[in-house]
C-alpha positions as CSV (number, residue, x, y, z in Angstrom):
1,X,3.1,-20.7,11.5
2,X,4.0,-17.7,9.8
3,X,7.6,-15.8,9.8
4,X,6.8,-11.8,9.5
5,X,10.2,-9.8,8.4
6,X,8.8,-6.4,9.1
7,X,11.2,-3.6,7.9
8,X,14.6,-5.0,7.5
9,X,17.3,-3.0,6.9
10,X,20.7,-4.4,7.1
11,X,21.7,-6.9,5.1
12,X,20.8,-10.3,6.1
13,X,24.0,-13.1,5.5
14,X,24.1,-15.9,3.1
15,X,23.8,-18.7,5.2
16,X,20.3,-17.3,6.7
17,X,19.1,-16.4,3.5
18,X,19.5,-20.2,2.7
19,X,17.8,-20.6,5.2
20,X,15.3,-18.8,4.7
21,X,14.8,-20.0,0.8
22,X,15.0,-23.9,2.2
23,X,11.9,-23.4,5.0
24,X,10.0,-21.6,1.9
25,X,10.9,-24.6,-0.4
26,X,9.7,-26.5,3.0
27,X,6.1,-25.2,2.6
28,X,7.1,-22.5,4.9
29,X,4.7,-18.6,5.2
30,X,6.6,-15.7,5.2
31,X,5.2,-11.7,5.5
32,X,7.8,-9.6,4.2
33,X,7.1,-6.0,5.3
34,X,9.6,-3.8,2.9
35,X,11.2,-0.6,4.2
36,X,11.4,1.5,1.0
37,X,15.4,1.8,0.0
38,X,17.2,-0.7,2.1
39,X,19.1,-3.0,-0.1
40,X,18.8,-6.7,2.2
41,X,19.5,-9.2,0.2
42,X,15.9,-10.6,0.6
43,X,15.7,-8.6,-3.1
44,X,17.5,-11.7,-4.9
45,X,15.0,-14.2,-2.6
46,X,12.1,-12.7,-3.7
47,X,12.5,-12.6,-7.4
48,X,13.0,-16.4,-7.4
49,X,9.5,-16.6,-6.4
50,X,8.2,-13.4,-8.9
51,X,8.3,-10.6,-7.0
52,X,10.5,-7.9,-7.9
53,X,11.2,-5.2,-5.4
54,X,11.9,-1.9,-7.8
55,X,14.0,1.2,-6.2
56,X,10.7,3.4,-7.7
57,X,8.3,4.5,-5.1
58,X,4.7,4.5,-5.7
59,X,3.2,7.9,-5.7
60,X,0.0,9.5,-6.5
61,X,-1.4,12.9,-7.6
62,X,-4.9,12.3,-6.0
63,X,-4.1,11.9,-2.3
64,X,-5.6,12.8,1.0
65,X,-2.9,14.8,2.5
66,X,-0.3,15.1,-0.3
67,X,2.6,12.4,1.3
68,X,-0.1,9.3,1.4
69,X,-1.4,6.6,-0.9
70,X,-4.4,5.2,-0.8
71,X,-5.0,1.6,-2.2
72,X,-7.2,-0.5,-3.1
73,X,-7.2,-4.4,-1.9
74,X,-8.4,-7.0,-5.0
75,X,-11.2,-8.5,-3.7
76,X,-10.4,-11.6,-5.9
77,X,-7.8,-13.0,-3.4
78,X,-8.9,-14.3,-0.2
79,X,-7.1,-11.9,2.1
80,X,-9.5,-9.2,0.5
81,X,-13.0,-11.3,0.2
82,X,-14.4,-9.1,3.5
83,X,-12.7,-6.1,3.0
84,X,-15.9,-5.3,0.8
85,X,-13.5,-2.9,-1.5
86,X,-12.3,-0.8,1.5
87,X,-9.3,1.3,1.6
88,X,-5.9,1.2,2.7
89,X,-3.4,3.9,3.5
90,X,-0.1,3.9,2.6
91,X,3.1,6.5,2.6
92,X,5.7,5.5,-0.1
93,X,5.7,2.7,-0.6
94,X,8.3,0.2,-2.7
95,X,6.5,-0.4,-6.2
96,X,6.3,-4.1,-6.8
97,X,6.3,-6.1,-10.2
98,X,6.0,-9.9,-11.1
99,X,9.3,-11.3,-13.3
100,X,10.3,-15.0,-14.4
101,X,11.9,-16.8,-11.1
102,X,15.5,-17.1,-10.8
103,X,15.3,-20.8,-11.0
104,X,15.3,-23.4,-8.5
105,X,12.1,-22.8,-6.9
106,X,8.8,-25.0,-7.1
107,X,6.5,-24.1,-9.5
108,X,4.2,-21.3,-8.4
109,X,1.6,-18.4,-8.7
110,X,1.8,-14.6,-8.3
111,X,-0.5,-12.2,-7.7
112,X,-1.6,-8.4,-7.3
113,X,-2.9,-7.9,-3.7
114,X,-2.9,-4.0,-3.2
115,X,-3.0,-1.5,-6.1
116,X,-3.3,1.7,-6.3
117,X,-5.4,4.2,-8.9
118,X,-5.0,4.4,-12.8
119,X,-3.2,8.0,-12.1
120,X,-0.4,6.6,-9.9
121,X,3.3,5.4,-11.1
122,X,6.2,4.5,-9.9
123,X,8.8,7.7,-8.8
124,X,12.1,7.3,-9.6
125,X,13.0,11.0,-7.9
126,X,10.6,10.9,-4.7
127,X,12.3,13.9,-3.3
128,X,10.9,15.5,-6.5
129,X,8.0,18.3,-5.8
130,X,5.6,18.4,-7.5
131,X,4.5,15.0,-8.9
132,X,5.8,14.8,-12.2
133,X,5.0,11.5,-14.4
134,X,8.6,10.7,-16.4
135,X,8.1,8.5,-18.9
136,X,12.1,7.9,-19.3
137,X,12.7,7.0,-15.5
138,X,9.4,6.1,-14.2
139,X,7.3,3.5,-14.2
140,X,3.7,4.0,-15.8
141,X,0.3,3.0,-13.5
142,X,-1.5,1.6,-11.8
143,X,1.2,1.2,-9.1
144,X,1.3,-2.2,-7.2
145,X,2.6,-2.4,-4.0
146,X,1.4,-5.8,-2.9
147,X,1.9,-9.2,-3.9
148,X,1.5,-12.7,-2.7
149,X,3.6,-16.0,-4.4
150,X,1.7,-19.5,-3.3
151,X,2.6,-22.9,-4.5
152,X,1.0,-26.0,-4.4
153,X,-2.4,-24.2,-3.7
154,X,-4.1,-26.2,-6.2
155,X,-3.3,-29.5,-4.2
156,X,-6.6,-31.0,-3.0
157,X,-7.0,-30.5,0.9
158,X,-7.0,-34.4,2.1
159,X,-3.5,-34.4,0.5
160,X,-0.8,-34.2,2.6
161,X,1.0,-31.3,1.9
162,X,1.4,-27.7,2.9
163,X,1.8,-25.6,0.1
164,X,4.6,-22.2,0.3
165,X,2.9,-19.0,0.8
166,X,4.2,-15.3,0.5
167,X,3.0,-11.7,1.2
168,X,4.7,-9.0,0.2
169,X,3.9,-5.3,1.1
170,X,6.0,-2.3,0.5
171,X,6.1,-0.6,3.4
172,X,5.9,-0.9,7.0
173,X,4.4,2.0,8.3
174,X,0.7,1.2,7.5
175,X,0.2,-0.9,10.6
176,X,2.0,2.1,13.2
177,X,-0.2,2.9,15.9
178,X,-1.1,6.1,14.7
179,X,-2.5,4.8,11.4
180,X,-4.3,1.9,13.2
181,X,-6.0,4.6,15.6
182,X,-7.5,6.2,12.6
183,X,-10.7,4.5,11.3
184,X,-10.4,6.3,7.8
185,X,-8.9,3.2,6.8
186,X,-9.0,-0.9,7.1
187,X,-5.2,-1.3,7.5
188,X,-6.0,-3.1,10.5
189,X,-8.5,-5.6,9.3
190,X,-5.9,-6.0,6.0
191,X,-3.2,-7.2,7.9
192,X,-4.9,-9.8,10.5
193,X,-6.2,-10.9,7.1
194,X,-3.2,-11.4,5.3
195,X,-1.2,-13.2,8.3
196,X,-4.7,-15.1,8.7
197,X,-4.5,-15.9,4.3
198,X,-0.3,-17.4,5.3
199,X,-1.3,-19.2,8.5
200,X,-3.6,-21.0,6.5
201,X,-6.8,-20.5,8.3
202,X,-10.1,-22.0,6.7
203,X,-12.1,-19.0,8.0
204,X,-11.1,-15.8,7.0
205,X,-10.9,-13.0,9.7
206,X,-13.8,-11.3,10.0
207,X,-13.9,-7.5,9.3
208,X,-14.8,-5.3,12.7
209,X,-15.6,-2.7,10.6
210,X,-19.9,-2.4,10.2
211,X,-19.7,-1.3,6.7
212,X,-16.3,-1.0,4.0
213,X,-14.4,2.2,4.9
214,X,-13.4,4.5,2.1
215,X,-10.9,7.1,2.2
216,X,-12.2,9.4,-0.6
217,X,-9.3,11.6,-2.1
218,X,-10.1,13.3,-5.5
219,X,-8.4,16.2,-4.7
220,X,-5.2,16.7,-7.0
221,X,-2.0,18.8,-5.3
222,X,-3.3,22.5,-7.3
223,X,-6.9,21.7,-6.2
224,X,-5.5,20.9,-2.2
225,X,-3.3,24.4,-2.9
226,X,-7.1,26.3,-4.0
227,X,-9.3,24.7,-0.6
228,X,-6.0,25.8,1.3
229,X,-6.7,29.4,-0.2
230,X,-10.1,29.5,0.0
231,X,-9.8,28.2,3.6
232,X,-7.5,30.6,4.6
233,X,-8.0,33.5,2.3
234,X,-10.5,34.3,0.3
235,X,-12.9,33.4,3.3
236,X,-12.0,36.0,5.7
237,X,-12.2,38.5,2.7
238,X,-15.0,38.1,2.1
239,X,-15.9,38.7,5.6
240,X,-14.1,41.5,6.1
241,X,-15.5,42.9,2.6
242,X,-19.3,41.9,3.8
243,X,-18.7,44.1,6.9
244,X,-17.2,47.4,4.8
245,X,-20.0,47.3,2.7
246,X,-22.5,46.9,5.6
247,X,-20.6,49.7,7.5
248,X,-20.3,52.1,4.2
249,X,-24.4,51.7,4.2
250,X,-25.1,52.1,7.9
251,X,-23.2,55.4,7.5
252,X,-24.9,56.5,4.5
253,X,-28.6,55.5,6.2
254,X,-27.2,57.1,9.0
255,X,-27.7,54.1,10.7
């Protein structure tokens, strides 16, 4: 029902990339799971449908541990109707963009599926510290690092036909058992719903989650640097400068 690429990393050859581009023009569902940086070939397959797969990564300033993303899911499309606004959890991942199709391709739709905050861009240097915005290499925000391409979605149901669908997601990491054992986030509940959205399932999946799960990370790099202080620091000074004081005044009482 649905052919899931998850991660690829060496270049695929041209006869299966024909392949691949004749079961899409087929009606065929594909879930295309990028790993940031590897050049595949899938690239050049993907734009002919919309989706452009940019070298940037997407990176933010307000994060929850400094190397994550946290995104949210457009409740417009149908993978993200009972997600109730949750959030997902992303590392780096590949920024994504609609273009004009390379040409030969059916007539078809794109759209934004994950997208992360007005502060976020796309990092040309991601080995850069800290997070600096460069207008000259980097693309301006909000970052989007999903996207689906349908076609034929329009046609009326009793019609005969089954139209192409696509997911992109730029990364592969957000469905790793360690994320998925963390219930900060609904990465779970996201992906059964996007390979539910490609199958072509009438019903959507239904969240397991009782209420939408939030991930809430206003704190900037310089204010995560300040808690870290604080925390660590200033704390125990404070105790240690609460006990001289008592100590100076116990001896002065005589106490």
């Amino acid at each position: 029902s649905v052919l899931v690429i998850a991660g690829a990393k060496n270049n695929f050859a041209k006869s299966e990339l024909n392949m691949l581009q004749s079961y899409l023009q087929r009606g065929g569902r594909l879930m295309c799971l990028i790993a940031p940086g590897a050049k595949t070939g899938l690239e050049g397959l993907l734009e002919d449908w919309g989706i452009d797969v940019c070298r940037h990564l997407a990176v933010c300033k307000n994060t929850l541990s400094g190397d994550d993303l946290p995104v949210a899911v457009q409740p417009t499309h149908a993978i993200g109707r009972t997600l109730g606004n949750s959030t997902i959890l992303l590392g780096e991942p590949a920024c994504l963009k609609a273009i004009l199709p390379g040409g030969g391709v059916p007539p078809f739709e794109t759209g934004d599926l994950l997208v992360a905050d007005r502060d976020s861009w796309g990092e040309a240097n991601p080995t850069r510290r800290p997070r600096i915005y460069e207008p000259s290499a980097d693309i301006s925000g909000p970052a989007v690092v999903a996207m689906t391409a349908e076609s034929g979605g329009r046609v009326a149901r009793d019609v005969l036909f089954r139209p192409t669908r696509i997911c992109v997601i730029g990364e592969t990491d957000f469905i790793s058992n360690g994320i998925l054992s963390s219930r900060a986030n609904a990465n779970r509940e996201f992906f059964l719903s996007a390979l539910a959205w490609l199958a072509g399932l009438d019903i959507p999946v239904a969240s397991t989650m009782d209420t939408p799960v939030r991930a809430f990370s206003a704190a900037k790099r310089n204010e995560r640097m300040k808690m870290l202080l604080t925390a660590a620091l200033y704390l125990p000074l404070s105790i240690l400068l609460l006990y001289a004081i008592l100590t100076l005044y116990r001896r002065i009482h005589g106490r």
